[in-house]
C-alpha positions in Angstrom: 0.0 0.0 0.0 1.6 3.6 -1.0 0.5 6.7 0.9 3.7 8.7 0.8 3.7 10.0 -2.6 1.8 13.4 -3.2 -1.4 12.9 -5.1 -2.0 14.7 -8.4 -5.3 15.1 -10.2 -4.6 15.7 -13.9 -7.5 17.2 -16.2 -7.2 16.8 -20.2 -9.7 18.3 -22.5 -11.3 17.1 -24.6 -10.4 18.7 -28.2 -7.2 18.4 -26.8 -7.1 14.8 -28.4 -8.6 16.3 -31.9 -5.8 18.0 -33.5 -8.0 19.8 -36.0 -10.7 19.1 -38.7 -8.8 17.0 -40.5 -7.8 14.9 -37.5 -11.0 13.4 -36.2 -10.7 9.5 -36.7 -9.8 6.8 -34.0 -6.6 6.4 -35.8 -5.5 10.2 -35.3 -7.5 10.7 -31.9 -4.8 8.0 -30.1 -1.9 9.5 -31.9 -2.9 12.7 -29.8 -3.3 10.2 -26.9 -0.2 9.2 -27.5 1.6 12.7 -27.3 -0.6 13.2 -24.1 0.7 10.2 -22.1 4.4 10.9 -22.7 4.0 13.6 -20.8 1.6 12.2 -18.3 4.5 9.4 -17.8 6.5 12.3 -17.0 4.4 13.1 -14.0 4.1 9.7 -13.1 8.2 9.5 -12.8 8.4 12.4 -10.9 6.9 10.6 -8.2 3.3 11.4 -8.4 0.4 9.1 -7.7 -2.3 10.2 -10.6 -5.5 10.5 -11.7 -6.6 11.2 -15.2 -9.3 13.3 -15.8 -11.0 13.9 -19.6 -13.5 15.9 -22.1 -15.5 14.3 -24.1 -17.5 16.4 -25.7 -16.1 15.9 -29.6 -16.2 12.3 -28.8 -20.1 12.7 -27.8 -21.1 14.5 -30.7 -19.6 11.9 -33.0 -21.5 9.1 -31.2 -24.9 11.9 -31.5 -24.1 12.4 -35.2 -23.9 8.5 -36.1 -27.2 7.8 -34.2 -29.0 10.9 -36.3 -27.9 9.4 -39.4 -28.8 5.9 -38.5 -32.6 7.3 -37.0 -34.1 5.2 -39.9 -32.6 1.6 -39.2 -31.0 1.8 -35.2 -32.4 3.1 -32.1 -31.1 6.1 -30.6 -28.1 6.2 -27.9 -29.1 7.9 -24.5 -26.9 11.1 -23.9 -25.6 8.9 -20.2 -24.6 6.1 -22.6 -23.1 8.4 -24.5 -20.7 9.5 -21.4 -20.4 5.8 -20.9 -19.0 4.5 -24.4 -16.5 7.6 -24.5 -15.3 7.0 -21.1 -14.5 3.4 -21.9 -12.9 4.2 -25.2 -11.1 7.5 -24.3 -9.7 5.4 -21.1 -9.1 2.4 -23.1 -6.8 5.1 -25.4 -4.8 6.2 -22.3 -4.1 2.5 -21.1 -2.7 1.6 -24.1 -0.9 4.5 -25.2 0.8 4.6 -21.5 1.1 1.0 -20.8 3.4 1.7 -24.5 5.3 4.3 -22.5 6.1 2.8 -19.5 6.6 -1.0 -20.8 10.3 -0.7 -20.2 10.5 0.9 -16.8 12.5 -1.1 -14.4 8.9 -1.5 -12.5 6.1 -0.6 -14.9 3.1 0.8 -13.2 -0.7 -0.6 -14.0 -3.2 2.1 -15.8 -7.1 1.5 -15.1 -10.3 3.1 -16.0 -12.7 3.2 -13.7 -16.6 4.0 -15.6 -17.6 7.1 -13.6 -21.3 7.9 -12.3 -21.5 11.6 -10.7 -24.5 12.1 -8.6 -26.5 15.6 -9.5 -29.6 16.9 -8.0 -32.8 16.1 -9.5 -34.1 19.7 -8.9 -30.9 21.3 -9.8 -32.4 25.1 -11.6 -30.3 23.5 -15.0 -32.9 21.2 -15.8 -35.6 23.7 -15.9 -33.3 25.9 -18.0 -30.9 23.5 -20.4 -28.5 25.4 -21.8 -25.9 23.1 -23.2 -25.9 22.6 -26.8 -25.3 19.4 -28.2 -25.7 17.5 -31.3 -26.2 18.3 -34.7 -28.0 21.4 -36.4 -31.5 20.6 -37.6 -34.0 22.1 -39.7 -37.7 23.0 -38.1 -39.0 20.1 -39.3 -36.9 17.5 -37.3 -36.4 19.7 -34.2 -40.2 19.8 -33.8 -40.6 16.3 -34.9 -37.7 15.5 -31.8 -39.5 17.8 -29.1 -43.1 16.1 -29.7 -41.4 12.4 -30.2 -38.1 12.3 -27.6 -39.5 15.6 -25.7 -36.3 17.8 -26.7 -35.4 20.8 -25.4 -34.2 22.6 -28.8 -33.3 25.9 -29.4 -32.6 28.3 -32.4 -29.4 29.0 -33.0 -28.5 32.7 -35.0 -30.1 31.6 -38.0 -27.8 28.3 -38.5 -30.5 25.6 -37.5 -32.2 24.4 -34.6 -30.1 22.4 -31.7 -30.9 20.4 -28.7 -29.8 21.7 -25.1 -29.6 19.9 -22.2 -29.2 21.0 -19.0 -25.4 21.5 -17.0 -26.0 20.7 -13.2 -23.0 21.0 -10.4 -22.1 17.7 -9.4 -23.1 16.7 -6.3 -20.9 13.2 -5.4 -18.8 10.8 -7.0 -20.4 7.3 -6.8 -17.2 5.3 -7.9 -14.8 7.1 -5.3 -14.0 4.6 -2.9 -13.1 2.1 -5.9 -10.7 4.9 -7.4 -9.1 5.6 -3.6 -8.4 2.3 -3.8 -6.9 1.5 -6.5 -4.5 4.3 -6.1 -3.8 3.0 -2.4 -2.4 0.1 -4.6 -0.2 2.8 -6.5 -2.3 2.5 -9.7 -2.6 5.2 -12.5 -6.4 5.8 -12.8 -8.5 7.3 -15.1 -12.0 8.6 -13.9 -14.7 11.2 -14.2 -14.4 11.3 -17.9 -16.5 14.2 -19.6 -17.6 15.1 -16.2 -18.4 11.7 -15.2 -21.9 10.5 -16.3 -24.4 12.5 -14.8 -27.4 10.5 -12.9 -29.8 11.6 -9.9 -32.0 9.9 -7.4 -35.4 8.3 -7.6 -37.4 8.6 -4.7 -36.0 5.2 -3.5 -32.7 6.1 -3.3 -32.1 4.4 -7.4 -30.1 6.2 -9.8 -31.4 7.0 -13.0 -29.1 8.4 -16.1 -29.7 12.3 -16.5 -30.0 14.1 -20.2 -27.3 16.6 -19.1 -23.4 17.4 -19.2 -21.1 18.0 -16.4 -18.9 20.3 -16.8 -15.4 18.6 -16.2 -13.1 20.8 -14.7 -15.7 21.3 -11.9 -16.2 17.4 -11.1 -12.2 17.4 -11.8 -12.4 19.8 -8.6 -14.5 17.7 -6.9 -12.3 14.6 -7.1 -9.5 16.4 -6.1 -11.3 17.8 -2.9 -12.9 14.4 -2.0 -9.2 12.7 -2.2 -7.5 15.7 -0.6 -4.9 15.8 -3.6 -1.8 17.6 -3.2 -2.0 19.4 -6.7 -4.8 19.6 -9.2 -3.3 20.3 -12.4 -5.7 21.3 -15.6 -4.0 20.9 -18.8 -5.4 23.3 -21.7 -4.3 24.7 -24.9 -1.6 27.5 -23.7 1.5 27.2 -21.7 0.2 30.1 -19.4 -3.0 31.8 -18.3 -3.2 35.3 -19.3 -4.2 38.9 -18.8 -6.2 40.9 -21.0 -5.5 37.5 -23.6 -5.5 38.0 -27.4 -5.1 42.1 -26.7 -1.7 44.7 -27.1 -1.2 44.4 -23.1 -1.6 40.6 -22.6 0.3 39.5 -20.3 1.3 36.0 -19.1 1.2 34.7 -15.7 3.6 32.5 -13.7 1.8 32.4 -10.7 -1.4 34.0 -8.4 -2.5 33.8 -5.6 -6.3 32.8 -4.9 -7.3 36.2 -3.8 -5.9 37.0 -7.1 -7.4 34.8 -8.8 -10.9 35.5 -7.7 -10.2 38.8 -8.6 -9.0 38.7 -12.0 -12.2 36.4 -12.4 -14.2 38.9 -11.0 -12.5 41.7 -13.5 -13.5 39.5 -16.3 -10.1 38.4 -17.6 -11.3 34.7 -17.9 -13.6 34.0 -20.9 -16.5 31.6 -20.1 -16.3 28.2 -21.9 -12.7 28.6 -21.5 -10.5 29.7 -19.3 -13.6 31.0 -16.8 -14.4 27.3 -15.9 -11.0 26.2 -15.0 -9.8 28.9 -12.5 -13.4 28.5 -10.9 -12.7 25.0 -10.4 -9.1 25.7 -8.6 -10.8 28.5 -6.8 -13.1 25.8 -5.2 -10.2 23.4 -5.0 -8.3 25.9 -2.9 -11.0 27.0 -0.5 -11.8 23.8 -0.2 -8.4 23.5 1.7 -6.3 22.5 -1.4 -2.9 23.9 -1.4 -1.8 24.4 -5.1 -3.0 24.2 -8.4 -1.2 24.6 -11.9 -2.6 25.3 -15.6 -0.2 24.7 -18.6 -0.6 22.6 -22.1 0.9 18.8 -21.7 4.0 19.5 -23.3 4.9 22.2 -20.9 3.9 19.6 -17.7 7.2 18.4 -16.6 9.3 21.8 -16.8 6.0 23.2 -14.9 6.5 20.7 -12.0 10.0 22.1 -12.1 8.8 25.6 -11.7 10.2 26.6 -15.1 7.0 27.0 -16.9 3.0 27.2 -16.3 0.9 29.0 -14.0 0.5 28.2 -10.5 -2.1 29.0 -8.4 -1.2 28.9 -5.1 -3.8 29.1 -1.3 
C-alpha cells in the first residue's frame, strides 16, 4: 500500500485529443493520446500518484451524429450512454498508449479506467433551463418532430438551424470514489470522471437514473480532487500560461497568483466563459476547499512546470 507519494489530479480536455478538422478519426484521436501520455508518464516518474481526468464532448457529438444518421434503421443512444462508451474508449486510449510508454520501466506501473457515475440533483435550476448545446443542427421540421417524439429541449441557434440543449447541473458526489481511492492505495494510475463523469440523480427510492445533461469537467475534476485531498490539481489546456487581458496589445502571461488574485481577475473578467472561466473557478473551489496548489499549462509544458520553469501556478 503507498500513501507517501503526493497525489496529483490531472484534467485533459477534450479537443485536446482532436488536433483539427482533419484529425478526427480513432486512428489520429490516439496518436494525440499518445503525445498526451508521454508527458503524463512524466508526472508519473516524478513521483506522483495520478489521476486522469478527460473531455468528451467531440467524442459525444460523433457518437450523436452517427445515431441521427442511422434514426431510420438503429435506435437512438441515450446522452448517459453516450458519457459511458467515450469514457470506456477515451480510457481504453490512455491505457494503451501509456502501458506503451512505460513498458520498459525497471517496475512498470498498471493504468485503469474506472466507468464514472457523478451524482447531480434532480431539482438542480439547469434542468428547468438546459442550456448546453449538443448535437447536430436541424432544420424545423426535425427539431419539432424531436421535441413532440423524444420531448427535446431545442433551441434556435442565430439563424444556423435548430439544436438540442440539455441541461449543465453541479455535481453533487462521486459514486465510484472509494473504488478509485483504492486503487490508487495500490499505486495505480487511474483514469476517472471522464467528460464530467456520467451524470445520474436519485429516484425517490434512493435508485439512480441516467440524467440528459453534461457535467462540466473541470468542476467534477475539482470535486475529485477535494474528496481525495490531492496535493495538486493540475488542468492541462491549450496555452502554456494563463493570461491577462489575452489575445489584446497588453496581454500578459502569468507564472503564478494567488487565490485572492485569482478570484479577482475572475471577477474583472479576464477569464472567458467556456474557456479559461471554468477552469480557474474550479481551482478556486479546490483551494478554499483547503487544497494547497494548483497549476494550468498545455501537456507539453507539464514536466518543466513541476520544475517551476513554466505554467501557472495558483497557489492558497
Amino acid at each position: 500500500m503507498t500513501t507517501e507519494k503526493k497525489l496529483a489530479i490531472l484534467a485533459v480536455g477534450g479537443n485536446s485529443l482532436i488536433l483539427d478538422e482533419s484529425h478526427k478519426s480513432v486512428e489520429d484521436q490516439y496518436a494525440a493520446v499518445e503525445e498526451t501520455c508521454r508527458h503524463i508518464a512524466g508526472l508519473v516518474k516524478s513521483g506522483y500518484r495520478v489521476v486522469v481526468t478527460h473531455g468528451n464532448g467531440p467524442q459525444v457529438g460523433f457518437i450523436l451524429r452517427r445515431s441521427e444518421l442511422a434514426a431510420h434503421e438503429l435506435h437512438q443512444v441515450p446522452l448517459d450512454s453516450c458519457g459511458a462508451d467515450t469514457q470506456g474508449a477515451i480510457g481504453y486510449q490512455v491505457q494503451r498508449a501509456m502501458y506503451n510508454e512505460m513498458k520498459d520501466w525497471p517496475k512498470q506501473p498498471v493504468v485503469a479506467t474506472v466507468v464514472t457515475q457523478v451524482l447531480v440533483d434532480r431539482n438542480d435550476p439547469s434542468f428547468k433551463k438546459p442550456s448546453k448545446p449538443i448535437g447536430s443542427f436541424m432544420d424545423e421540421k426535425t427539431a419539432n418532430e424531436h421535441r413532440a417524439k423524444d420531448h427535446w429541449d431545442i433551441v434556435e441557434d442565430a439563424g444556423r438551424g435548430f439544436r438540442r440543449v440539455v441541461a449543465s447541473p453541479k455535481p453533487v458526489r462521486i459514486i465510484e470514489l472509494e473504488a478509485i481511492r483504492r486503487l490508487l492505495e495500490s499505486d495505480i494510475v487511474v483514469v476517472a470522471v471522464g467528460g464530467g463523469g456520467i451524470p445520474v440523480i436519485e429516484d425517490e427510492k434512493g435508485h439512480l437514473q441516467g440524467a440528459a445533461a453534461v457535467i462540466d469537467k473541470d468542476l467534477a475534476t475539482s470535486m475529485l480532487a477535494r474528496d481525495l485531498k490531492a496535493d495538486l490539481l493540475i488542468i492541462s489546456t491549450a496555452i502554456e500560461k494563463v493570461c491577462l487581458n489575452f489575445r489584446k496589445p497588453d496581454q500578459k502571461d502569468i507564472d503564478r497568483m494567488t487565490l485572492a488574485e485569482a478570484k479577482r481577475y475572475l471577477a474583472e473578467g479576464h477569464f472567458a466563459p467556456g474557456s479559461m472561466k471554468p477552469k480557474v473557478e474550479a481551482i478556486i473551489e479546490f483551494l478554499e476547499s483547503g487544497g494547497k496548489q494548483a497549476l494550468i499549462t498545455d501537456p507539453q509544458h507539464l514536466v518543466a512546470a513541476l520544475e517551476g520553469k513554466s505554467g501557472t501556478w495558483i497557489v492558497a
